[in-house]
C-alpha positions as CSV (number, residue, x, y, z in Angstrom):
1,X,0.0,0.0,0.0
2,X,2.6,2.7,1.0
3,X,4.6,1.4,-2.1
4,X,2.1,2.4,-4.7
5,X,1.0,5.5,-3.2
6,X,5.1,6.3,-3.0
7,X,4.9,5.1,-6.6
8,X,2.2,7.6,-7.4
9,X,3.2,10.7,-5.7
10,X,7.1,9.5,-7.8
11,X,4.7,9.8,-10.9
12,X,3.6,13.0,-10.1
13,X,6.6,15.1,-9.3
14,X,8.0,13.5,-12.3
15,X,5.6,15.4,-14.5
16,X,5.1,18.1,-12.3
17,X,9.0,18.9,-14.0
18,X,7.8,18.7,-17.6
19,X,5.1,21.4,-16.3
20,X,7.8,23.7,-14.6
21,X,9.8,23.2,-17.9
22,X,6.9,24.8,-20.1
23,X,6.2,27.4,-17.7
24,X,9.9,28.5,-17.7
25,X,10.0,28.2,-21.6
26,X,7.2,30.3,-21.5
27,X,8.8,33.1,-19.4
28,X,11.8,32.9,-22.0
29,X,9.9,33.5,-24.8
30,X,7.2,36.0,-23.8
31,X,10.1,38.4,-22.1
32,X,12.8,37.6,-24.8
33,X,12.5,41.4,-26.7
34,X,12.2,43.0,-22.9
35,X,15.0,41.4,-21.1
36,X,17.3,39.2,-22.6
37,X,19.4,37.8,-19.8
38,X,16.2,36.8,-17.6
39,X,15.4,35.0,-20.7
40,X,18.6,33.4,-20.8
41,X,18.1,32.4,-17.0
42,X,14.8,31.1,-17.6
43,X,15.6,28.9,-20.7
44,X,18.2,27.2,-17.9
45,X,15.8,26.5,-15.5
46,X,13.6,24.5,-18.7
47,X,16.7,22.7,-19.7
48,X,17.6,21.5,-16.2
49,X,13.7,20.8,-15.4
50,X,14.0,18.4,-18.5
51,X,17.0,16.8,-17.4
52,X,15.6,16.2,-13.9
53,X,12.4,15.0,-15.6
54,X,14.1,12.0,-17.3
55,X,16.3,11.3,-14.1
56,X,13.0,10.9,-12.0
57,X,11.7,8.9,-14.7
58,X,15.0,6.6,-14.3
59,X,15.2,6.6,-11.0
60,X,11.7,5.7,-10.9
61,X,11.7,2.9,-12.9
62,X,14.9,1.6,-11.4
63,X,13.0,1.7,-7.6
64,X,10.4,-0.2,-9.2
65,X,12.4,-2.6,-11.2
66,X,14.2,-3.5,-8.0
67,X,10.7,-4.0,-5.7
68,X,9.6,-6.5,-8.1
């Protein structure tokens, strides 16, 4: 029981990155023509919200790989 609901909230967060990764993309473009260096700063923060999205996702499938 606490192993699928640890699952679930694993599941979440995971995508809850790919969310934070279109937001910041979103901050990059719409202020690109205003401030160029927050964009810079904000198209960071996507990239590294992608990478921790498919580490989760490893890791994730890795913990429940070795509970099987």
């Amino acid at each position: 029981l606490i192993f699928k609901a640890m699952l679930k909230a694993l599941k979440f967060f995971q995508y809850a990155y790919i969310i934070f990764a279109v937001m910041f993309a979103w901050d990059a473009i719409s202020n690109w023509s205003i401030d160029r260096s927050r964009s810079y700063i904000s198209l960071l923060f996507a990239a590294l919200a992608v990478f921790m999205f498919f580490f989760r996702k490893r890791f994730r499938k890795k913990f429940e790989d070795r509970q099987k």
